[in-house]
C-alpha positions as CSV (number, residue, x, y, z in Angstrom):
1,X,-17.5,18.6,-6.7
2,X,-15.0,20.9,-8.5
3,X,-13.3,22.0,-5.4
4,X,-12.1,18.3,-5.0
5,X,-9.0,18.7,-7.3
6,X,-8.2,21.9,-5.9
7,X,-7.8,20.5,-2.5
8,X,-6.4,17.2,-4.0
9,X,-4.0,19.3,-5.7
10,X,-3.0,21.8,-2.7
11,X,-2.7,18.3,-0.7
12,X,0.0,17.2,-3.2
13,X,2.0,19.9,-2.9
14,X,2.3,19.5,1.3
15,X,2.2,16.3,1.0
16,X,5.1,16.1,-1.7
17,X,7.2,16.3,1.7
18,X,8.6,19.8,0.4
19,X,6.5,21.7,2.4
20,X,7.3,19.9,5.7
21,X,10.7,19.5,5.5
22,X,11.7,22.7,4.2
23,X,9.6,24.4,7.3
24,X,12.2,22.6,9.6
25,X,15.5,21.7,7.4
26,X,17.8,21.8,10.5
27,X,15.5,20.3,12.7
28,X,16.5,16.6,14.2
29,X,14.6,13.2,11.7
30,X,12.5,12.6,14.7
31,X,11.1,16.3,14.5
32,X,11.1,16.8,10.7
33,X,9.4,12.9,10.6
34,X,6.8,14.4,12.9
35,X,5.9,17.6,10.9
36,X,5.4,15.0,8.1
37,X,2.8,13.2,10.3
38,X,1.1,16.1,11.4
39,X,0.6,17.2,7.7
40,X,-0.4,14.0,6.3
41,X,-2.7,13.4,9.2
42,X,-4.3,17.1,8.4
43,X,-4.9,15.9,4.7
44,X,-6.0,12.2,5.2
45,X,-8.9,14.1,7.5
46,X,-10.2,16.2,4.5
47,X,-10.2,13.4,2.2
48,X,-11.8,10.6,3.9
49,X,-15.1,11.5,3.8
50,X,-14.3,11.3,-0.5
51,X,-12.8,7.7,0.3
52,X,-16.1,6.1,2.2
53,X,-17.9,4.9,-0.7
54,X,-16.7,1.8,-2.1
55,X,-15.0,2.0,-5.9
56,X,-16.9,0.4,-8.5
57,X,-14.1,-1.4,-10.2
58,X,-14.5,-0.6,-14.3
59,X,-11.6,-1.6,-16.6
60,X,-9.6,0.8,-18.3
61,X,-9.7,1.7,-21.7
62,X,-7.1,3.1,-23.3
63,X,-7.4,4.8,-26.9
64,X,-4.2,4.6,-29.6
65,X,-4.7,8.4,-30.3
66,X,-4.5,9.5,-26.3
67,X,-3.5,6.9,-24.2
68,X,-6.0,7.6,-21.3
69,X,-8.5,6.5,-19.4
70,X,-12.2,7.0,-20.7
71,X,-12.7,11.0,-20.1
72,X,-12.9,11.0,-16.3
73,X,-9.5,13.2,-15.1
74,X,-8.0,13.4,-18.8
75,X,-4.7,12.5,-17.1
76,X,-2.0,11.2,-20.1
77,X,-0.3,7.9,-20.3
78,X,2.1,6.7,-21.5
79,X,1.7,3.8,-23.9
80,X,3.7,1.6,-22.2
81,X,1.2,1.2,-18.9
82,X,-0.9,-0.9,-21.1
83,X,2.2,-3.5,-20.2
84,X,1.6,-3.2,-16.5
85,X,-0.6,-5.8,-14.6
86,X,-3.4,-3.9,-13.0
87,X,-2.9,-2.7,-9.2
88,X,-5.3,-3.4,-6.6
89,X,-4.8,-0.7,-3.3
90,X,-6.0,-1.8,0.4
91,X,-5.9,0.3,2.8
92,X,-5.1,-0.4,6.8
93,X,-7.0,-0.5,10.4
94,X,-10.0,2.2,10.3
95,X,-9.3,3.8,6.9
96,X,-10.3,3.7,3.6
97,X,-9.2,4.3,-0.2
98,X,-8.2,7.7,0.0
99,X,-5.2,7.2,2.1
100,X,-3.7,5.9,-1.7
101,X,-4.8,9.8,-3.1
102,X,-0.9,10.6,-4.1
103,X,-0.2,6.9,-4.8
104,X,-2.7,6.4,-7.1
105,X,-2.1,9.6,-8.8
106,X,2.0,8.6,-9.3
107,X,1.0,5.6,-10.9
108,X,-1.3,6.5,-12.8
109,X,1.0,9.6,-14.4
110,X,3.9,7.1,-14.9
111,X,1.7,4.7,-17.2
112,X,-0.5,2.2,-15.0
113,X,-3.9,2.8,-16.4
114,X,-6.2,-0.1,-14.3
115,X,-5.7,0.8,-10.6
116,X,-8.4,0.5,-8.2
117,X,-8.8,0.2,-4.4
118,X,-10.9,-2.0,-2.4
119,X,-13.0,-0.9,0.9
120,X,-13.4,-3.1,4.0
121,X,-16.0,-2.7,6.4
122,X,-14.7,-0.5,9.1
123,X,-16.6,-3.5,11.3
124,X,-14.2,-6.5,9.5
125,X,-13.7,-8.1,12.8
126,X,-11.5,-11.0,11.1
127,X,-8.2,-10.8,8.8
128,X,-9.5,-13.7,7.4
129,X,-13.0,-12.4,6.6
130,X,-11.4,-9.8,4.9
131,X,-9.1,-11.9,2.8
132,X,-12.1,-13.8,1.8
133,X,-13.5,-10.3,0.5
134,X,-10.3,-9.5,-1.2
135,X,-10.3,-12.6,-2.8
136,X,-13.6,-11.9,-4.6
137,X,-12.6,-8.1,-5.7
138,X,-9.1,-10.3,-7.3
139,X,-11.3,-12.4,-9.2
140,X,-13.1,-9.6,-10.7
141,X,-10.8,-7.1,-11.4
142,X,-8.9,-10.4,-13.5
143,X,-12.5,-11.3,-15.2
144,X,-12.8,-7.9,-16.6
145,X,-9.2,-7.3,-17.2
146,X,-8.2,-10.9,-18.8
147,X,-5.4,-10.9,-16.8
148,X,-4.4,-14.0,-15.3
149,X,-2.4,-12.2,-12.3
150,X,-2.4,-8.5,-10.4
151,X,-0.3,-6.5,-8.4
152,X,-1.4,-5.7,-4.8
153,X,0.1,-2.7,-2.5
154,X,-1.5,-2.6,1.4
155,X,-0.8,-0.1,4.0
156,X,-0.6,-1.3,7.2
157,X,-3.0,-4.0,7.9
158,X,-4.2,-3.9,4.2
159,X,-0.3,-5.8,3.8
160,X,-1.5,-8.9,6.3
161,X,-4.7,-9.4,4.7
162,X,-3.1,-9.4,1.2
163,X,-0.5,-11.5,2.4
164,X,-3.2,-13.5,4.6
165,X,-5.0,-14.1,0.9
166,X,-1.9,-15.2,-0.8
167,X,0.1,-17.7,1.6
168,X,-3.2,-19.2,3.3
169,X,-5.5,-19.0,0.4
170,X,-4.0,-20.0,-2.9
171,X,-3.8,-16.0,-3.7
172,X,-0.1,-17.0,-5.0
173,X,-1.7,-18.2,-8.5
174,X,-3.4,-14.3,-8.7
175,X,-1.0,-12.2,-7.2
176,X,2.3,-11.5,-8.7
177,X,3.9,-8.9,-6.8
178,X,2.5,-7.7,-3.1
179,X,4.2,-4.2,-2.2
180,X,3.6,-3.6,2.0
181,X,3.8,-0.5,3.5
182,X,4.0,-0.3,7.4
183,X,2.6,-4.0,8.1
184,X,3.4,-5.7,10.8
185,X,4.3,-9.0,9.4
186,X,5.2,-10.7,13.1
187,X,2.7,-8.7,15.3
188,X,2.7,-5.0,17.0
189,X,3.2,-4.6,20.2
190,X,2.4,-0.7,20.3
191,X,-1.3,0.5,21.6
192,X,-2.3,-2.6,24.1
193,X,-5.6,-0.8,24.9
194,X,-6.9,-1.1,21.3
195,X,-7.0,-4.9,21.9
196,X,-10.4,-4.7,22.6
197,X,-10.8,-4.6,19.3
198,X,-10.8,-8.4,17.9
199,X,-9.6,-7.6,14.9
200,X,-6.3,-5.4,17.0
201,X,-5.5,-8.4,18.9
202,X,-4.6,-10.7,15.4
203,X,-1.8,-7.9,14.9
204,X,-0.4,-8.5,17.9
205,X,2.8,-11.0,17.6
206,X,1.4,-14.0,19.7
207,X,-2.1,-14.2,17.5
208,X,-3.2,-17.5,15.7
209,X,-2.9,-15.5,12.6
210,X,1.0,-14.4,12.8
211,X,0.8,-18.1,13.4
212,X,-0.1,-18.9,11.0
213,X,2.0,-16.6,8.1
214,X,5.4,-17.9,9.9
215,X,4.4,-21.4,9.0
216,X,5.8,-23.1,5.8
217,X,4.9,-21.6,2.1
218,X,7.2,-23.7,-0.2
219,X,6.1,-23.0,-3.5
220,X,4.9,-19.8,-3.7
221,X,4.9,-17.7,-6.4
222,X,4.4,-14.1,-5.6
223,X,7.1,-11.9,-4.8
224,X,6.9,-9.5,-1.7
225,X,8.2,-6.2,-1.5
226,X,8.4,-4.7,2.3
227,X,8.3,-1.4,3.2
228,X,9.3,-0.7,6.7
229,X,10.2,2.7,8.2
230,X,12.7,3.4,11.0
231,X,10.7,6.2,12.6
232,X,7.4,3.8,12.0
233,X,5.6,4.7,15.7
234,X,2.8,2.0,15.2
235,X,5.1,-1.0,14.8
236,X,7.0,-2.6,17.8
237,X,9.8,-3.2,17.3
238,X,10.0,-1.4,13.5
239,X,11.4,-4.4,12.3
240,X,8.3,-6.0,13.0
241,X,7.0,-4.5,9.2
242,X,9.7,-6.7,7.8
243,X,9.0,-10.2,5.9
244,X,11.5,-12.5,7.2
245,X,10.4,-15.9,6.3
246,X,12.6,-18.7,4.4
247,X,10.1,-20.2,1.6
248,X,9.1,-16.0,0.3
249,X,10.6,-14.2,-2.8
250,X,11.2,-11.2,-0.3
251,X,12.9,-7.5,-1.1
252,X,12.6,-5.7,2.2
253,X,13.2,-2.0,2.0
254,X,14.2,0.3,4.7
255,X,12.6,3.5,5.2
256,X,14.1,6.5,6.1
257,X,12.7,9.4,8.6
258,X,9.0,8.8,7.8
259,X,6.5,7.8,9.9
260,X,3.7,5.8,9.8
261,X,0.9,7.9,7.9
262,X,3.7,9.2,5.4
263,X,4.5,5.6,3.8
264,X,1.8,5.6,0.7
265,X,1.8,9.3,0.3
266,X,5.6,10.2,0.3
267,X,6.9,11.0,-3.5
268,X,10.2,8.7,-2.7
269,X,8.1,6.0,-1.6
270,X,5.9,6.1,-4.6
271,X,8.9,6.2,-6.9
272,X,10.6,3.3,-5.5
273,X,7.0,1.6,-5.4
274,X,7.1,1.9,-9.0
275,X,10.7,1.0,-10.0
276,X,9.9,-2.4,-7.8
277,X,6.4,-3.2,-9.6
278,X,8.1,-2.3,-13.2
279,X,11.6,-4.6,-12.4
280,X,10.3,-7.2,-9.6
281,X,13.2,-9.2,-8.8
282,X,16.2,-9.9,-10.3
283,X,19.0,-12.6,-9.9
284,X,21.4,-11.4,-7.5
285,X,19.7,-8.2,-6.1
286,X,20.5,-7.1,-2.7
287,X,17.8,-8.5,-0.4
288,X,17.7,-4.9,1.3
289,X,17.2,-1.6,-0.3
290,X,16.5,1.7,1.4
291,X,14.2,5.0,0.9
292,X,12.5,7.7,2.4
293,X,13.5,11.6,3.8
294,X,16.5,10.9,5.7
């Protein structure tokens, strides 16, 4: 078990995007945005095996004298995270919690001490099913926090369950901000093969459950904050991981020269992540903002 911070650690630094890009510094986006992929893809192998079991959500507690979490880590913060909602993480298509490694670790060095991240069955064959699931892991994480609302970020289809939960469910009373990274919020076209896969064929664009997001949410009270990349190979067209939709509090941020497996590990990403879950939206804020290792 010791050896897991030392790769976690040697991960961070690769996957800080220093490594990568200072390999190929002259080297056209689409090459340097590959090299990222190729790195990340290296790391999320060696940790997902860490990332299978599911998290046993326990509140934090946070002392006067230290400001951290129990013992576990003994990683200091700051005073002010008691002020932030708690963060729930949800991972995408065939993945698990340990895509959020870096994530979680930027937050949770810049002051948010209750972070967890809920595991869906690999077998989910419905977004639905799985919102049903998240819905339950919401509820709880609000019990033992006393907190009457959370903050949610999803990768990839993690961001269409959450958003599944909040328009179609009543989630909008729970959730107060929803950051996505890399969803397709009006269907994928990319990979036709893998719709075989039930659960596939409800990202493409002409499923009942893109359907049923584009249809009227007047009233709803959580704000959305889209990440969406311009080198993003799984989403067709890359404007596709945009929220476009007339009733949402929507800030939708462009990404630049990262890919798809970079979005909740990249350092920029996690900083402007945090700036948007500490400020949310304010009166007369561009609707568009941009990011990322252009």
């Amino acid at each position: 078990m010791k050896a897991l911070p030392l790769v976690s650690g040697a991960l961070s630094g690769i996957f800080s995007g220093a490594l990568p890009l200072s390999l190929v510094p002259l080297a056209p986006r689409g090459l340097r945005a590959a090299a990222l992929e190729a790195a990340f893809l290296a790391g999320r192998t060696l940790l997902y095996p860490v990332g299978m079991a599911q998290e046993r959500y326990v509140p934090a507690r946070v002392t006067e004298e230290d400001g951290c979490r129990g013992t576990a880590g003994r990683i200091p913060r700051s005073r002010a995270g008691r002020d932030h909602p708690p963060v729930l993480l949800l991972h995408g298509f065939i993945d698990n919690r340990s895509v959020f490694t870096l994530l979680r670790r930027s937050l949770a060095r810049n002051g948010w001490r209750d972070i967890c991240a809920l595991n869906y069955s690999p077998l989910t064959r419905d977004i639905r099913h799985a919102a049903e699931r998240l819905a339950e892991c919401v509820e709880e994480i609000c019990e033992g926090t006393g907190r009457s609302r959370i903050d949610v970020v999803g990768h990839s289809m993690g961001g269409l369950i959450a958003r599944y939960y909040i328009q179609r469910m009543g989630g909008d009373a729970r959730i107060r901000t929803l950051v996505t990274l890399g969803t397709p919020h009006s269907g994928t076209r990319v990979a036709p093969l893998a719709s075989a896969h039930p659960i596939v064929r409800q990202l493409r664009p002409d499923s009942e459950v893109i359907e049923e997001l584009a249809r009227p949410a007047p009233g709803c009270r959580t704000r959305f904050v889209a990440f969406w990349s311009d080198l993003d190979q799984l989403m067709d067209p890359v404007e596709t991981a945009r929220i476009d939709h007339p009733d949402l509090d929507v800030c939708n941020v462009r990404v630049r020269g990262l890919g798809h497996l970079a979005l909740p590990a990249h350092w920029e990403v996690a900083a402007d992540i945090r700036e948007k879950l500490t400020t949310g939206a304010r009166p007369g804020r561009p609707a568009e903002g941009s990011a990322g290792a252009a």
